[in-house]
LOMI-430396 format. One record per residue: x, y, z of N, C-alpha, C in turn. Coordinates in steps of 0.05 Angstrom, whole numbers, plus 5000, padded with zeros to 4 digits. Layout:
residues N
XYZXYZXYZ ...
//
This chain:
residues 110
675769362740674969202718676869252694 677869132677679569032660678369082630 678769242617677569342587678669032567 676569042552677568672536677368782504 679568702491678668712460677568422452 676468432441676168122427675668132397 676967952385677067902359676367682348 675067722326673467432315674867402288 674867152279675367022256678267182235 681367202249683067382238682967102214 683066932209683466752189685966852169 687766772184690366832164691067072156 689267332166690067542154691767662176 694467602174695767752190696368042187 696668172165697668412166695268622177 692768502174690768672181689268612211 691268352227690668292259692768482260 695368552259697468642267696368962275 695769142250694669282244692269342277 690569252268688369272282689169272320 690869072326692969132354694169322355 695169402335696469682340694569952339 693569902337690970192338689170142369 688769922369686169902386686269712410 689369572416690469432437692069582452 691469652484693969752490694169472518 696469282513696368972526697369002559 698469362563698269372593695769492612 694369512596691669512615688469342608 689369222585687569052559687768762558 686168662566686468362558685668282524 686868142509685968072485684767802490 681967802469681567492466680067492433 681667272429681567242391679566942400 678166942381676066772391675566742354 674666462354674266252327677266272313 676666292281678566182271680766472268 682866312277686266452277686866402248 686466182229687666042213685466052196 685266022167684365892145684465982124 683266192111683966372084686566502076 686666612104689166782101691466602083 693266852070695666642061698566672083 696966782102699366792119697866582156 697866392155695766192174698966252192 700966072177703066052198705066222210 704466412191705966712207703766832236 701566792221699266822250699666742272 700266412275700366262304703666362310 705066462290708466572310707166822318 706067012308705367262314703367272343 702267042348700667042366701966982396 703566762387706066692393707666972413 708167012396709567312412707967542433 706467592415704267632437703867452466 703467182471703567052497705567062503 708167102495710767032512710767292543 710367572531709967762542707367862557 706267702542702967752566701767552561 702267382579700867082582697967102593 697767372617695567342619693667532611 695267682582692567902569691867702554 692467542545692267422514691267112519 688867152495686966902497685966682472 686766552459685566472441683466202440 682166252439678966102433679865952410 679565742399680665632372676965612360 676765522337674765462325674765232304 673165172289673164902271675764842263 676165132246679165082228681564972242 681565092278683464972294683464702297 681464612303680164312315680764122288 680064222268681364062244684464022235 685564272245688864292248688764072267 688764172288690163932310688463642301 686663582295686363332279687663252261 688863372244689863272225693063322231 694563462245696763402256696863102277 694863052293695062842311694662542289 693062522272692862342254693862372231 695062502214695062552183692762512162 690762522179688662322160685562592173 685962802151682762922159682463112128 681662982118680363022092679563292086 677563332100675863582107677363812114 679763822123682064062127683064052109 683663852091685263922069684064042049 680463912043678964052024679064342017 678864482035677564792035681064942030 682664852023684865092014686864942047 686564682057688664642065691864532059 691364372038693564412018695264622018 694564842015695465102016697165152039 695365122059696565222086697764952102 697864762088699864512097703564552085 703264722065705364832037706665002061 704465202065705565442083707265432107 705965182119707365032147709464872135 710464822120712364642117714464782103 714564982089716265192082716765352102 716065432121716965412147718065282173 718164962168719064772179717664722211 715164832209712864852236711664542238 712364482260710164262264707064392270 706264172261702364172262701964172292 703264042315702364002337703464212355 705764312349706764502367705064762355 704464802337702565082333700665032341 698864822341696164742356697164812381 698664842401698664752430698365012434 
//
């Protein structure tokens, strides 16, 4: 049987998911699964999905992410331009963040 971390709601805080993997992940005997939101408060949303990013390239099959509202509203509002409700809550912000980065909306959703 296979020991699992799981993590809930990193919401943009990357330096303190990074952190927290490095203490308490070891990804050759550990499956990870990040479960709800990856994205929203944090001021770092889009350094998160590269960071996560890297993580799957090397262990495709420790690593799990569950998306949650905040995701489902990303990929809505990358597939349409038009979702109000992601922009309300501080997405403005993290639309700034993705685009100073030159990230598409749909390839970080995938």
């Amino acid at each position: 049987m296979q020991n699992i971390l799981m993590v809930g709601d990193v919401q943009g805080g990357l330096n303190i998911f990074k952190a927290l993997l490095e203490y308490h992940w070891n990804p050759e005997n550990e499956r990870l699964i990040q479960v709800e939101d990856l994205s929203d408060r944090g001021h770092f949303c889009s350094e998160t999905f590269q960071f996560v990013q890297t993580l799957q390239t090397p262990y495709p099959e420790q690593v799990s992410i569950l998306g949650g509202n905040y995701e489902q509203e990303f990929i809505s509002y990358g597939e349409t331009g038009d979702n109000s409700n992601w922009l309300r809550p501080g997405g403005g912000d993290r639309l700034a963040n993705y685009q100073n980065f030159k990230i598409s909306l749909l390839e970080e959703a995938e």
